[in-house]
N, C-alpha and C positions, 0 to 999 in steps of 0.2 A: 342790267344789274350783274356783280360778279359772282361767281359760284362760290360757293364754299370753298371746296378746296382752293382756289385760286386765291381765295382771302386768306387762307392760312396758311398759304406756301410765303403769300409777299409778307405778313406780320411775321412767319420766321426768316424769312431773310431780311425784315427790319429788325429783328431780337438781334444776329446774329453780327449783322454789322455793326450795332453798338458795340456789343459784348465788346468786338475787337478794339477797337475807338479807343474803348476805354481802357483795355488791356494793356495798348498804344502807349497811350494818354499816361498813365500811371507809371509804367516802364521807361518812360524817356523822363519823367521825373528824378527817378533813383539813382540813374546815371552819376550825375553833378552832385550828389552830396560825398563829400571827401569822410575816409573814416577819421574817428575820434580823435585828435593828437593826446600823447600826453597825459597834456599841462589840463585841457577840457577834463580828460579823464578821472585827474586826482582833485579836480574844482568838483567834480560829480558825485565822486566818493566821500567826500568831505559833505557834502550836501544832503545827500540821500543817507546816508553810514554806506558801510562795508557789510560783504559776508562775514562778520567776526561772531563767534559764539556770542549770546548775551550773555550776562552773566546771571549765576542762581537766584530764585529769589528767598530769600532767607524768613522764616519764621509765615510765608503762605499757607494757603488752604489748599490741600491735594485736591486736583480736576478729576475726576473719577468718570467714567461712561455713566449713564440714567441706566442700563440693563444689567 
């Protein structure tokens, strides 16, 4: 049978090579996406809105805090 420690030296160095694997994994994804053009950019804005002020709302109920 294994000892103890020797069972938890090899389950951190099985943690440890995933971690990377995956660190890998995920980083060589990010590579190949090209930023934003544009034309994408203002299809997105047009989509979603803009940061633009809203505007007031007129004849509302003031939000106030409960305290």
């Amino acid at each position: 049978m294994v000892s103890r420690p020797v069972l938890i030296a090899l389950l951190l160095a099985v943690a440890a090579a995933s971690s990377a694997a995956t660190v890998l994994t995920v980083n060589s994804r990010n590579t190949g996406i090209p930023a934003l053009t544009d034309e994408q950019r203002a299809v997105r804005e047009k989509f979603f809105g803009s940061d633009k002020e809203l505007p007031p709302i007129k004849e509302g109920q003031e939000v106030r805090p409960r305290w």
